[in-house]
C-alpha positions, 0 to 999 in steps of 0.5 A, spaced: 456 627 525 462 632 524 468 630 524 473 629 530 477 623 532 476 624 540 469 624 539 469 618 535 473 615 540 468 618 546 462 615 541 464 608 541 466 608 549 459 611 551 457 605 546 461 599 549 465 600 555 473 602 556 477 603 551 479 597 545 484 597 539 478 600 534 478 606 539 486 606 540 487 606 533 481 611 532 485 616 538 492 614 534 489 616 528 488 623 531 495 623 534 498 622 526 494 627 523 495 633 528 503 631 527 501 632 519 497 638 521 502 641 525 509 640 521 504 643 513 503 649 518 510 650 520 513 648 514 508 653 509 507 658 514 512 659 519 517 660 514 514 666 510 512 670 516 519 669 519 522 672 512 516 677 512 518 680 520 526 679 518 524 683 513 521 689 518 526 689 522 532 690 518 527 695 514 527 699 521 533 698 524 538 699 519 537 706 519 542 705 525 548 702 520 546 708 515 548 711 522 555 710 522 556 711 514 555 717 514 548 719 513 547 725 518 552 728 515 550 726 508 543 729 509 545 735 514 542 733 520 544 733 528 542 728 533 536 731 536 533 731 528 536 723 527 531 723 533 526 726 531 525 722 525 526 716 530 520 718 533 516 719 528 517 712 525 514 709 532 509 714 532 506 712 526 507 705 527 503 705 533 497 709 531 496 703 525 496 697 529 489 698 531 486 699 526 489 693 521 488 688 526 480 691 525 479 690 518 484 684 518 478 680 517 475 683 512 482 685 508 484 678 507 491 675 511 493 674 504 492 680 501 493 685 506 500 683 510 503 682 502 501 689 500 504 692 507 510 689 505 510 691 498 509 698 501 515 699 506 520 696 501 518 702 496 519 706 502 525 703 505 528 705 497 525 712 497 530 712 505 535 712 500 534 718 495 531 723 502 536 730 502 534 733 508 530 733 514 524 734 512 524 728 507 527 723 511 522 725 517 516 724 511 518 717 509 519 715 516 513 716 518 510 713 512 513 707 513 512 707 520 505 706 517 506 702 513 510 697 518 504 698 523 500 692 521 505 687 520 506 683 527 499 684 531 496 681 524 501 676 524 499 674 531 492 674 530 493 671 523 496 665 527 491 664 533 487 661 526 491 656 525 495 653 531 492 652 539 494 656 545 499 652 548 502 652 541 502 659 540 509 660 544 513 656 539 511 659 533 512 666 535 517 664 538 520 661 531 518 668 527 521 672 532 527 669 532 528 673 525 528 680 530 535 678 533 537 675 527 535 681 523 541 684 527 546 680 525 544 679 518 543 686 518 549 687 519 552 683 515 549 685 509 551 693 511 557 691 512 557 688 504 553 693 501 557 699 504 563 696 500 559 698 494 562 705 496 560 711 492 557 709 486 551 712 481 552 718 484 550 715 490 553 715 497 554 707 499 549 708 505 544 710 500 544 704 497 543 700 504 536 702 504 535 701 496 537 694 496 534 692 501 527 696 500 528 691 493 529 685 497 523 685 501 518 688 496 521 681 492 519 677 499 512 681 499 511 678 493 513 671 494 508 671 500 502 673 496 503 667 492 505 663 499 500 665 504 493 661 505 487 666 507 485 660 512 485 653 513 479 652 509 483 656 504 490 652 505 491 648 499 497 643 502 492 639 506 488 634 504 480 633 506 482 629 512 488 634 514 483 640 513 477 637 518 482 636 523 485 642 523 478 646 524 476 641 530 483 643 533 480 650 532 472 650 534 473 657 536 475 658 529 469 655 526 465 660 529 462 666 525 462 671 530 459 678 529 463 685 531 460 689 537 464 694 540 462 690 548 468 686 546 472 691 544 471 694 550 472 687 553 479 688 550 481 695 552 480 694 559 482 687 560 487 687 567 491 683 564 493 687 557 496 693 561 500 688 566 503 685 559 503 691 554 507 695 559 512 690 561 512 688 554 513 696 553 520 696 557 523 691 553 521 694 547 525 700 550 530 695 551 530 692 544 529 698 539 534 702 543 539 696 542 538 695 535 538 702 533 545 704 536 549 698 538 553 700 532 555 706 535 557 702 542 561 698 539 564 704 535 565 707 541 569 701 544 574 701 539 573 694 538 573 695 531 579 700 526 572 702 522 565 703 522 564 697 516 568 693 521 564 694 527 558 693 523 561 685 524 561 685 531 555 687 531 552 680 529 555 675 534 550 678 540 545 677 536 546 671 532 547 668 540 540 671 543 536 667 536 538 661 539 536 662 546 529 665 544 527 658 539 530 655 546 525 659 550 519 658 546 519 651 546 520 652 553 515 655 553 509 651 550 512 645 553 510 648 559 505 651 557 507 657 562 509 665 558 509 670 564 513 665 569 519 663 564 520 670 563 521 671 571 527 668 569 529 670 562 529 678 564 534 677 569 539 675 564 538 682 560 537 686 567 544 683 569 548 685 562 545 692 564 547 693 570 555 691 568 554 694 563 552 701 566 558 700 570 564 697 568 569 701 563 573 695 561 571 694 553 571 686 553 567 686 559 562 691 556 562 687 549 561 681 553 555 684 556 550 686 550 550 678 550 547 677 555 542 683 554 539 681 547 539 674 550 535 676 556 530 681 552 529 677 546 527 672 548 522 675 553 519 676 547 515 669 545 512 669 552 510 676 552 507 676 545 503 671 545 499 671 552 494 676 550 492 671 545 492 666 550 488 669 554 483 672 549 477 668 547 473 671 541 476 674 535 475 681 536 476 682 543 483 678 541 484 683 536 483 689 540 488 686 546 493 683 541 493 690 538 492 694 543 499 691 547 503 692 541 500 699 541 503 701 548 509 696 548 511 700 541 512 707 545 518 704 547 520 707 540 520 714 543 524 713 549 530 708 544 530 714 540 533 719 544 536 715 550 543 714 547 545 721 545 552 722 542 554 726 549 554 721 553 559 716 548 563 713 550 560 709 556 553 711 557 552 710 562 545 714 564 542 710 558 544 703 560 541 706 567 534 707 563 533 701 561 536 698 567 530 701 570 525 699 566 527 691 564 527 692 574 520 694 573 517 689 567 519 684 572 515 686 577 508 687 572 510 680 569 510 678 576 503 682 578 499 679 570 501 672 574 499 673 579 492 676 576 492 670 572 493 665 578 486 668 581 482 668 576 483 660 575 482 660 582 476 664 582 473 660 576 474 654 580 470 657 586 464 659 581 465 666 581 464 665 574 458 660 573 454 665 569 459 665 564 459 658 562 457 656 555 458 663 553 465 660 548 468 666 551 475 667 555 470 668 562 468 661 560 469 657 567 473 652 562 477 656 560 483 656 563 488 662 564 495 661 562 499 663 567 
């Protein structure tokens, strides 16, 4: 008989009737186990994947604190070509996400998300030595395909380890590393700008060449850290890792690649609600990460541009708190789209203000709220798709695919916050206004979809799916 301590519990109640202190000890076996289970999971895992995904967003964003250190004028380039080589990050970034999440499975977690890593700290280094427009357009677009991979597989490598409802938390916790990016990355700009000129390096240069060698060293260490999968997790014992594969049945299941479950995938309803709404807080977030040192510049909080790089650390260090906050909300619950009709408005507001008022206190005290509002959108966003995807390849395929369309918002953060429109901004906080309004009427619509399907499930509209193992599955609930 395979291992499970409800079915042992299950077996015994058939036998002998309702429950007696043999099958309560048996149930609060299982209890004990899934707290051991869980707490090795996050503590060997949770942790190397937040450092990796820090690691990401610094690497992409602190282009923006080379910004206001002199790299345009350094390399000869105006704002449209800063733009430009913006653009090609993102364009990059999306046309890899796909396909990484395909081959995952075949490549192996624990080789393929390292070797990522090793490859855009190199290239974060090579950002360091680029002379002109060409070279700085060709690293980032490299490195844009080589950042590409990262989050979608790391969503998916963790739809392997923890249930559903458990999902939100976790992501929640290494997503929490995007808004501290922010702060540490400004923190460590401003630290290593002091280094000046040195080595016949402007300091700006050696931002990226630090930081490209801080995260090919992370790469590294999760080479050696990371497990391939429960089978392979050297930190559980034999009880612990049978438990954990029946907390996974799907994950027991050798399923066979067939382009019907991709398809499955690229016109599931739900994804384009999600992936567009979750397009519209990227826009949101990129543009925020990219140029909030330039707004706080311009706001003459700060005397110079390596102080201004100090103010840009409080938003985000607040935002990090709210998002492990709503995370954990979210999994307690169990709800993703209903929290964020809630959290959204946080950021809809800061835009709003923001857009309109002159006063520089009260524009400061308004990027709070915005990265509070958009960041932590961000764990019940990401892990929706998951939740309601049931089969490895259709999850793969709406887990790449949402982040695909979502990571467009690269394009429009990269020209929406032109120097012409410093210092209030108004028309560029009104873009992203707008699109944070029409996210929460899709975030709206994907709950509403998701409330019918369950209605329809309960109805038998989906009988013929039953036993299939799949989300059409009448058991299969959907998160609303």
């Amino acid at each position: 008989m395979s291992y499970s301590p409800k079915a042992m519990a299950d077996e015994k109640i058939e036998r002998n009737g309702p429950l007696d202190e043999e099958v309560a000890g048996v149930v609060a076996h299982g209890s004990q186990l899934t707290r051991q289970v869980l707490w090795k999971m996050d503590i060997r895992i949770l942790p190397i994947l937040a450092l990796l995904f820090l690691c990401s967003f610094i690497d992409r964003t602190n282009v923006g604190n080379a910004k206001i250190l002199g790299l345009q004028a350094s390399i000869h380039i105006n704002d449209h070509q800063y733009a430009i080589g913006l653009c090609v990050f993102y364009a990059t970034y999306i046309a890899s996400e796909l396909p990484s999440n395909l081959v995952l499975k075949k490549m192996s977690p624990k080789v393929w998300l390292p070797l990522l890593t090793v490859l855009w700290g190199i290239l974060t280094m090579c950002l360091g030595f680029v002379r002109n427009f060409g070279s700085f357009v060709t690293v980032r677009a490299l490195l844009g395909m080589a950042e590409g991979g990262l989050l979608p597989g790391m969503v998916l490598y963790l739809s392997h380890f923890y249930k559903r409802t458990e999902l939100a938390l976790r992501i929640g916790i290494f997503y929490t590393a995007a808004s501290l990016s922010g702060a540490f990355g400004g923190l460590l700009a401003r630290g290593l700008s002091a280094i000046g000129h040195a080595g016949g390096l402007d300091g700006w240069r050696w931002i990226f060449i630090i930081e490209g060698l801080i995260t090919v060293a992370c790469g590294v260490l999760s080479f050696f850290a990371l497990p391939n999968s429960i089978e392979t997790a050297r930190f559980f014992n034999h009880d612990e890792k049978a438990h954990a594969r029946y907390r996974l049945e799907e994950a027991a299941i050798l399923e066979k690649f067939t382009w019907s479950e991709v398809r499955r995938g690229v016109f599931n309803v739900q994804v384009w609600l999600s992936a567009t709404a979750y397009f519209a807080i990227l826009s949101g977030i990129y543009s925020f990460g990219l140029f909030l040192p330039t707004i706080i510049n311009n706001l003459k909080f700060a005397h110079d541009p390596n102080q201004a790089q100090l103010w840009t650390v409080i938003p985000y260090a607040v935002a990090a708190v709210f998002t492990v906050f709503i995370a954990v909300l979210s999994d307690r619950l169990a709800l993703r789209g209903v929290l964020m009709l809630f959290t959204l408005p946080i950021a809809i507001v800061g835009y709003a203000v923001i857009s309109v008022s002159r006063n520089p206190r009260v524009q400061y005290g308004m990027t709070f709220m915005m990265a509070t509002g958009m960041y932590a959108s961000v764990p019940p966003v990401l892990s929706w798709n998951s939740n309601n995807s049931a089969g490895h390849y259709k999850r793969a395929t709406t887990s790449a695919l949402q982040l695909a369309i979502a990571n467009s918002g690269g394009f429009v953060a990269s020209f929406i916050y032109p120097k012409k429109q410093a210092p209030q901004f108004h028309k560029s906080h009104t873009i992203i206004l707008g699109l944070l309004c029409a996210a929460w009427v899709l975030i709206l619509a994907n709950v509403t979809w998701c409330k019918k399907m369950n209605r329809d499930k309960d109805n038998g509209k989906y009988a013929q799916f039953e036993g299939s193992g799949d989300d059409r599955d009448p058991s299969f609930r959907m998160v609303l």
